[in-house]
Backbone as a ProteinNet text record, in pm:
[ID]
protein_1_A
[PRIMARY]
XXXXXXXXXXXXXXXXXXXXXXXXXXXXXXXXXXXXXXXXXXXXXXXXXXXXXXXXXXXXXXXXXXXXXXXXXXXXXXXXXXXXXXXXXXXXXXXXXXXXXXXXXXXXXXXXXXXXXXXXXXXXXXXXXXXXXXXXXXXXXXXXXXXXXXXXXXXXXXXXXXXX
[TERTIARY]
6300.9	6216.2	6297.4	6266.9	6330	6277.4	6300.1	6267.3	6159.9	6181.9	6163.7	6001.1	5967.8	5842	5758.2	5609.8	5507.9	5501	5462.1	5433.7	5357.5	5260.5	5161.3	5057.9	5161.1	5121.8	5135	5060	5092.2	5221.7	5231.9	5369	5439.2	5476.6	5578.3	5643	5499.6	5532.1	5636.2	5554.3	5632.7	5768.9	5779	5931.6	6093.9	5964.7	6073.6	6058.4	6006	5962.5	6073.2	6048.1	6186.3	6379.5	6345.5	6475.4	6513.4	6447.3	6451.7	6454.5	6393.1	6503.6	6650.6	6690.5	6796.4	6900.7	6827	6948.6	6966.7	6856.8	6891.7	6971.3	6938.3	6992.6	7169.6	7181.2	7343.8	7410.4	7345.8	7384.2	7384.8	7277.5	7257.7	7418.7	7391	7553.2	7632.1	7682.2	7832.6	7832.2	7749.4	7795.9	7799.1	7730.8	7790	7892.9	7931.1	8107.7	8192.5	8188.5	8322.7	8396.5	8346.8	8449.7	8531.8	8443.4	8556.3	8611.4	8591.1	8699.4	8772.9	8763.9	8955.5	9056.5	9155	9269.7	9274.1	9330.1	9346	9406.4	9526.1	9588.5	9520.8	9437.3	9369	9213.6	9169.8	9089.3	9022	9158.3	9176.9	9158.6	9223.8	9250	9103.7	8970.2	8796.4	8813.5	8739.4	8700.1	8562.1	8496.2	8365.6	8293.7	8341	8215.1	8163.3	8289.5	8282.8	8183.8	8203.8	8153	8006.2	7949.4	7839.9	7767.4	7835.3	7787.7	7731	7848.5	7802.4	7716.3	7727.3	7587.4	7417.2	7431.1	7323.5	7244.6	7380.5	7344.9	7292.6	7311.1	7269.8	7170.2	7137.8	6978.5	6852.4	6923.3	6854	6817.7	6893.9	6887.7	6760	6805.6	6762.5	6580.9	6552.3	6448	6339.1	6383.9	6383.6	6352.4	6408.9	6400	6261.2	6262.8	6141.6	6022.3	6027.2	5920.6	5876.2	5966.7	5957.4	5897.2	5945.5	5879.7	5721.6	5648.1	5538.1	5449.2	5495	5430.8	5398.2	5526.3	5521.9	5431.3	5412.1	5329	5180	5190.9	5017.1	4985.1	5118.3	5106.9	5084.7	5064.6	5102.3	5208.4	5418.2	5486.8	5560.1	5694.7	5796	5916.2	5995.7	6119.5	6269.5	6342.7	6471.4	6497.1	6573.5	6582.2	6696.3	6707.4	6870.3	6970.9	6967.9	7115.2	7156.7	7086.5	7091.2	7228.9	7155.2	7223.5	7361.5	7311.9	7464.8	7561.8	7541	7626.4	7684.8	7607.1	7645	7758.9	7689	7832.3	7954	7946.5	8036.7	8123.9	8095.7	8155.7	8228.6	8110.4	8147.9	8215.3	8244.8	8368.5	8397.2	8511.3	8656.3	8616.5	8741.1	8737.9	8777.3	8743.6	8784.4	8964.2	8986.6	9160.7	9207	9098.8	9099.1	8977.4	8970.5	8844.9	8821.3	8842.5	8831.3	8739.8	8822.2	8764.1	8605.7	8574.4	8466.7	8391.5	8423.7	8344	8261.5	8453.4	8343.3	8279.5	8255.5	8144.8	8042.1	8032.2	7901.6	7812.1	7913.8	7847.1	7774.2	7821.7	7795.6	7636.8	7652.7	7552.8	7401.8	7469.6	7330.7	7312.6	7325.9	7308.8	7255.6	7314.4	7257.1	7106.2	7111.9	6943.4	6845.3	6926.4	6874.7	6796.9	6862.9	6830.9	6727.6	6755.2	6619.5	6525.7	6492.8	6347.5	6308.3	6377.2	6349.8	6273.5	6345.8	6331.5	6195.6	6169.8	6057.2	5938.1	5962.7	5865	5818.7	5910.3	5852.7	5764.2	5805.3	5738.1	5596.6	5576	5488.5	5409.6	5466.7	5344.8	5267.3	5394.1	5334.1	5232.8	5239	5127.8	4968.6	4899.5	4769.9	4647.3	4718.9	4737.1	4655.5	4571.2	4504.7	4588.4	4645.7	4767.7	4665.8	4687	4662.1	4678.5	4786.9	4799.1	4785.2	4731.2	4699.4	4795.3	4794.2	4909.2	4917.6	4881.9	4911.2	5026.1	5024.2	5095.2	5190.3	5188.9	5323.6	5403.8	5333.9	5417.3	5502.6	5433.4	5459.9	5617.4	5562.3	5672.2	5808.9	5809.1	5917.7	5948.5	5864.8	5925	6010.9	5956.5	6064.5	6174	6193.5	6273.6	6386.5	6336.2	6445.1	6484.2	6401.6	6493	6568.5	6571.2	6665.3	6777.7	6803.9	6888	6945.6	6854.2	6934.2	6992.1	6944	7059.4	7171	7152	7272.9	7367.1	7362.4	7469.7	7521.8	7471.7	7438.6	7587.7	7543.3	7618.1	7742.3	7726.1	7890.2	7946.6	7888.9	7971.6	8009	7964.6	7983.4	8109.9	8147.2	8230.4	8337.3	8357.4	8467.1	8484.1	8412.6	8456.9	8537.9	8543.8	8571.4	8723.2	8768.7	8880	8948.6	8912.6	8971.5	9108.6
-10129.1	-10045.4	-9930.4	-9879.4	-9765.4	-9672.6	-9560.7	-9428.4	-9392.3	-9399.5	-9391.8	-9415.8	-9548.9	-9589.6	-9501.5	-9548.9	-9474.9	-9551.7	-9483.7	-9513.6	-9589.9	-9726.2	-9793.3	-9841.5	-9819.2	-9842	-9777.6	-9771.8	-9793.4	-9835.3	-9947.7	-10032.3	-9998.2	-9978.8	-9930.4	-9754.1	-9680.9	-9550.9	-9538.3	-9668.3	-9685.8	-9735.4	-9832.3	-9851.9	-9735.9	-9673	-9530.3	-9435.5	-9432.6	-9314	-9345.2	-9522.6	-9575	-9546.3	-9513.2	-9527	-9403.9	-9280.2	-9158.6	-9141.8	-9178.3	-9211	-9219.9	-9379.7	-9417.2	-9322.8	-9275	-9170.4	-9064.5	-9006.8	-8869.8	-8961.2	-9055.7	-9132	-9108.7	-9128.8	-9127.2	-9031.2	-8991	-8738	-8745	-8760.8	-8718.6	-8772.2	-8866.1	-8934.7	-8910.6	-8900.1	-8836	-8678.9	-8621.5	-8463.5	-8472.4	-8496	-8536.5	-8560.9	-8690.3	-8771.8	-8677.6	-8618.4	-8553.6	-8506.2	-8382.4	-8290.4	-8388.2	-8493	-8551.2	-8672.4	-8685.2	-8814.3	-8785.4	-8633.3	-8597	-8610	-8660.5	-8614.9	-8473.6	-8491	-8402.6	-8257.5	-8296.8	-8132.3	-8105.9	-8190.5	-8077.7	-8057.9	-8094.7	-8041.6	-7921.6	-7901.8	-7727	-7604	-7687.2	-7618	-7589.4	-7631.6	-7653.3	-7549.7	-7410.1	-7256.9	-7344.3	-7237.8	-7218.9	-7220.4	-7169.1	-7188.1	-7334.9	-7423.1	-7539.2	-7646.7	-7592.4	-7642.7	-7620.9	-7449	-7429.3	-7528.1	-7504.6	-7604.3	-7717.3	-7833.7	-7968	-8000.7	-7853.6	-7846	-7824.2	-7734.6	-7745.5	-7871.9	-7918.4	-8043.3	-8154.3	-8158.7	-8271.1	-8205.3	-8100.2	-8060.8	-8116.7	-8100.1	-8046.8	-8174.9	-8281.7	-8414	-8425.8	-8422.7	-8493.5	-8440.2	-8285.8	-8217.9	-8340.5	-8364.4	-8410.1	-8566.1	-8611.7	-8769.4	-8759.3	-8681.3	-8678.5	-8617.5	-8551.9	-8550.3	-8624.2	-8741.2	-8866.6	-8970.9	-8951.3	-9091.4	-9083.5	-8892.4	-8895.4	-8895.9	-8899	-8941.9	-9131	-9190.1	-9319.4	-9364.8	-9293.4	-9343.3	-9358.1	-9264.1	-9249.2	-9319.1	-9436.4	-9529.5	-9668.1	-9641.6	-9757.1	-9868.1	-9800.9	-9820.3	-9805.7	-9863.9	-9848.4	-9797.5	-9755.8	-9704.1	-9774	-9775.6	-9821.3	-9692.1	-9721.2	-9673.7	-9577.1	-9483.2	-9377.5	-9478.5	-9482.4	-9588.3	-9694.9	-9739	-9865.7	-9808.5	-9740.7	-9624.4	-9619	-9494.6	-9428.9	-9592.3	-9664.1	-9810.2	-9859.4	-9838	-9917.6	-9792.4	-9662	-9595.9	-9582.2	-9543	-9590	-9685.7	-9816	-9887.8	-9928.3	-9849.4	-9834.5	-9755.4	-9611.6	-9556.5	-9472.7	-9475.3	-9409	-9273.3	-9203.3	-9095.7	-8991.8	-8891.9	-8829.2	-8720.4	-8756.7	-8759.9	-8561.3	-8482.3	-8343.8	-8268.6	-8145.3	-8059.5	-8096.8	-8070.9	-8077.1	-8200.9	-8321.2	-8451.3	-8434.4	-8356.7	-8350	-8297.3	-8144.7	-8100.6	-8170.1	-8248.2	-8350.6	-8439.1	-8494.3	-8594.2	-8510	-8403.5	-8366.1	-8312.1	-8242	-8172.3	-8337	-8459.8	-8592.7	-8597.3	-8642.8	-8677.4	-8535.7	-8404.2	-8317.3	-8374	-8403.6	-8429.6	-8521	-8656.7	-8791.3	-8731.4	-8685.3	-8662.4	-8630.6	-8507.3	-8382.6	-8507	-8556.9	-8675.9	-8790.7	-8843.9	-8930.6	-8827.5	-8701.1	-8685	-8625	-8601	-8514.5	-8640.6	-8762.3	-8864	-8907.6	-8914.5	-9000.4	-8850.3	-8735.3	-8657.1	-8693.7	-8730.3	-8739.1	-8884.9	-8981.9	-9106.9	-9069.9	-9028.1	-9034.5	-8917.3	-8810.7	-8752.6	-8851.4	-8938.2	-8952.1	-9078.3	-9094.7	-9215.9	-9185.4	-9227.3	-9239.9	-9282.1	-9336.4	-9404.2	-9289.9	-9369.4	-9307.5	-9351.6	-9272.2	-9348.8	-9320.7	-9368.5	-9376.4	-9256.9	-9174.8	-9047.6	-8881.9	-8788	-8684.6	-8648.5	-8708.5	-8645.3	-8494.5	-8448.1	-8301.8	-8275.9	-8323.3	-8312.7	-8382.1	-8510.2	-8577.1	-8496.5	-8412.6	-8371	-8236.2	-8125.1	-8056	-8086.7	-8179.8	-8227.9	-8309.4	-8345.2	-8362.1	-8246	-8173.4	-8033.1	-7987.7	-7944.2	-7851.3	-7972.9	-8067.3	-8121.1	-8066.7	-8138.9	-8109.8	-7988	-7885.3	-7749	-7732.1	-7821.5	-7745.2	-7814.9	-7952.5	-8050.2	-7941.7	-7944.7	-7796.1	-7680.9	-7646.1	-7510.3	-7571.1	-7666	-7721.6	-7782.9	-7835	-7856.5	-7718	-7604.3	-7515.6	-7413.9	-7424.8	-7416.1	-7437.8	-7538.8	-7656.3	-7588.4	-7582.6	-7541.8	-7410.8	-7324.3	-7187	-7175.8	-7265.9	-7301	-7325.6	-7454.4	-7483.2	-7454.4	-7315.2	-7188	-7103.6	-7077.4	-6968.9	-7003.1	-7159.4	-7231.7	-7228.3	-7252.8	-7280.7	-7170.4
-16406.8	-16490.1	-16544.9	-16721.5	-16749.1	-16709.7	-16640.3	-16657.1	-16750.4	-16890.1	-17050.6	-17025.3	-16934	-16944.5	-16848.5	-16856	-16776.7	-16673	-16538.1	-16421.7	-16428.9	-16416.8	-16414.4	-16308.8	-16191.4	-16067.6	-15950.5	-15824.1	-15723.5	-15667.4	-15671	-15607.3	-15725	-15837.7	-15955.4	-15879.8	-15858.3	-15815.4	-15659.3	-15590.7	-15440.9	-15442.7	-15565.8	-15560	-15624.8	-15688.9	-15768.4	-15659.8	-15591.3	-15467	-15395.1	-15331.5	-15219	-15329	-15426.1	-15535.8	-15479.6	-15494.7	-15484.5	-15299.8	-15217.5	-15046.5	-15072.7	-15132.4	-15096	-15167.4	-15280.8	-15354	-15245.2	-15179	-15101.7	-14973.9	-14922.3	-14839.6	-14821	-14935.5	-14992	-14984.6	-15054	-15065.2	-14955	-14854.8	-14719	-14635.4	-14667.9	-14537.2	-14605.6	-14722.8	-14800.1	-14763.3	-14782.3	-14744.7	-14609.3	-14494.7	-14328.2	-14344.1	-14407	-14387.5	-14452.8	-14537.1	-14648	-14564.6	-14464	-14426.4	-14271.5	-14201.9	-14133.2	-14145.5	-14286.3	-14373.4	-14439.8	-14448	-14483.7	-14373.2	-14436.3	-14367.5	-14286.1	-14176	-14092.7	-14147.6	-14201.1	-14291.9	-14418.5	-14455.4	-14545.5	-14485.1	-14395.3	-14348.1	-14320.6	-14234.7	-14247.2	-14350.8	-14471.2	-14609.7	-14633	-14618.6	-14674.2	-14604.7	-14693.7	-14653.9	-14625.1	-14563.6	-14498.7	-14617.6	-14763.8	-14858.1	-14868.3	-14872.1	-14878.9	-14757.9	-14630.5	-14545.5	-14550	-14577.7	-14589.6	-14673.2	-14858	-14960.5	-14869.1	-14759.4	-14743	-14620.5	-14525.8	-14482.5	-14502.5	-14620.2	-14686.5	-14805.5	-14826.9	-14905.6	-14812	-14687.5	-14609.9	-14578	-14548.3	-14463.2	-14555.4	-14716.4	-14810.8	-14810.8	-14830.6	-14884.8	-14778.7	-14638.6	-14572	-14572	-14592.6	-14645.6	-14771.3	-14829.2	-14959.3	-14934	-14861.4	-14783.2	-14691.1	-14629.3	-14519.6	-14676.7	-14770.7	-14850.4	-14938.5	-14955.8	-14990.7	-14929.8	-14811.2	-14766.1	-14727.5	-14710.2	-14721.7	-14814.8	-14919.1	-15046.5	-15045.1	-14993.1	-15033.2	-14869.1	-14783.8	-14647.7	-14744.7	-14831.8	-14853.2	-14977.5	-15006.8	-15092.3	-15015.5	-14868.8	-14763.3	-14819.5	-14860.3	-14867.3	-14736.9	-14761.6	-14646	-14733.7	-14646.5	-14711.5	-14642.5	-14689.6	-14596.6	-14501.7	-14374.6	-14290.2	-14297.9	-14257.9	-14283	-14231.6	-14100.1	-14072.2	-14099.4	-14182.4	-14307.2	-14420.7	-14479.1	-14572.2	-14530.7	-14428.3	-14391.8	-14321.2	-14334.1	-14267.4	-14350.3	-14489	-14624.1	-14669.2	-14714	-14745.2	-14671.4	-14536.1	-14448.3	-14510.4	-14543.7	-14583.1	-14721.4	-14856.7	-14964.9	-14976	-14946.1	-15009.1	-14910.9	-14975.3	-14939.6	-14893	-14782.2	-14811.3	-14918.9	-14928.3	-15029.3	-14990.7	-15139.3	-15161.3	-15059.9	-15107.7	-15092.4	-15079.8	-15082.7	-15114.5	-15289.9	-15355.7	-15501.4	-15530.8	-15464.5	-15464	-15403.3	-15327	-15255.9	-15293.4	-15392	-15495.1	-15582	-15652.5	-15773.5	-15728.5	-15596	-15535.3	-15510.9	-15476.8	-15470.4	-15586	-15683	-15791.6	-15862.7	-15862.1	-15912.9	-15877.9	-15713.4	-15630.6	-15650.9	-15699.5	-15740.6	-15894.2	-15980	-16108.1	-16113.9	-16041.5	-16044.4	-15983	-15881.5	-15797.8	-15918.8	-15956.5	-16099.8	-16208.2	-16237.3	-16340.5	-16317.7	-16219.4	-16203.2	-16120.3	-16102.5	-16047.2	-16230.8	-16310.8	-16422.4	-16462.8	-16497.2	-16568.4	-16480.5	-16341.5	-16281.1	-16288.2	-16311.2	-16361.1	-16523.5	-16544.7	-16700.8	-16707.8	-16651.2	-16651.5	-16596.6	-16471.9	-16434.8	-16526	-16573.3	-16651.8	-16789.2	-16789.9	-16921.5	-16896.2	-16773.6	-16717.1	-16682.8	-16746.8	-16758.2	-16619.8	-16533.2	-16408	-16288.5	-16232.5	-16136.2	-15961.5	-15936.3	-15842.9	-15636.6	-15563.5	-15459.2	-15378.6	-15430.2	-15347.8	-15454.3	-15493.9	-15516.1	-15631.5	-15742.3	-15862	-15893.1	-15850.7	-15848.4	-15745	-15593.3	-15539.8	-15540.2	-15582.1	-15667.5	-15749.4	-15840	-15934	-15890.5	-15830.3	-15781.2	-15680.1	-15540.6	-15443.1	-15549.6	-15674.3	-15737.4	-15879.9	-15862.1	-15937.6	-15822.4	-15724	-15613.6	-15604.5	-15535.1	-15598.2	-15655.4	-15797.3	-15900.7	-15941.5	-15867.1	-15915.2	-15790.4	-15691.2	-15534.7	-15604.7	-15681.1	-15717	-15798.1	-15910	-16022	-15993.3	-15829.4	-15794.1	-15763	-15654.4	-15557.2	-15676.4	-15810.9	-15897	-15963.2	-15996.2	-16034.4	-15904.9	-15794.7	-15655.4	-15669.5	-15670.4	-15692	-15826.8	-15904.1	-16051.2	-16013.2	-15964	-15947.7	-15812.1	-15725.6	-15640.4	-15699.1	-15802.5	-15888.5	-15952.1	-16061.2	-16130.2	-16072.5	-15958.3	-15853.5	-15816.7	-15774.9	-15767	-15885.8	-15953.4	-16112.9	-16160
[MASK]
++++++++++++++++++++++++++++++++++++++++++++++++++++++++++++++++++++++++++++++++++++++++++++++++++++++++++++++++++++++++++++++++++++++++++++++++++++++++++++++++++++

């Protein structure tokens, strides 16, 4: 389904809901993994701004995951499981080369988030659709959202201004 289109359903809304898990899913276990899948000597080199940044990005994610999946409970959906996730990235990628590298993975992973809740706010407004769980509070729980997404890239840019 595009974005572009209107929400139509129930199970349409439950499967963009589970889209929006597995994305925080991801954020969530990449900012955990970054700082001990560097290399050992540059490890060290990550100031505390940096560490803070990828602690807060995992709380946040993980914030954001648990407000997801209660939206999609009261769609009587399921969601994939975190250690599903974190097993698969584990395995998909690499560690990252440096701090810098870790920046631009995270400033990515807030934008990508930024983008599909903007895009699944806009679908669903523009949907006509009487949905199973309280659209007010749908809309709302993916406004906050997308503005924590819009600081935390917002964060990151202001980090790699600072380096620059």
């Amino acid at each position: 389904m595009s974005l572009g289109q209107r929400v139509s359903s129930d199970h349409q809304l439950a499967r963009l809901l589970q889209i929006g898990v597995v994305l925080e899913e991801v954020v969530e276990s990449r900012a955990a993994h970054h700082l001990e899948s560097l290399p050992a000597e540059k490890r060290d080199a990550v100031d505390e701004e940096v560490r803070e940044l990828l602690v807060e990005a995992n709380e946040e994610s993980a914030d954001h995951r648990e407000r997801l999946e209660a939206l999609i409970d009261d769609l009587d959906a399921e969601t994939v499981a975190y250690e599903e996730i974190n097993a698969l990235v584990d395995a998909q990628y690499g560690p990252p080369e440096d701090t810098d590298g870790v920046l631009y993975d995270q400033l990515c992973n807030e934008e990508t988030a930024y983008k599909f809740y903007d895009d699944l706010i806009d679908a669903v407004e523009a949907s006509d659709t009487e949905f199973a769980l309280d659209r007010d509070r749908l809309l709302e729980t993916l406004y906050d959202i997308r503005e924590e997404e819009k600081d935390g890239a917002e964060e990151v840019t202001e980090i790699m201004e600072h380096r620059a």
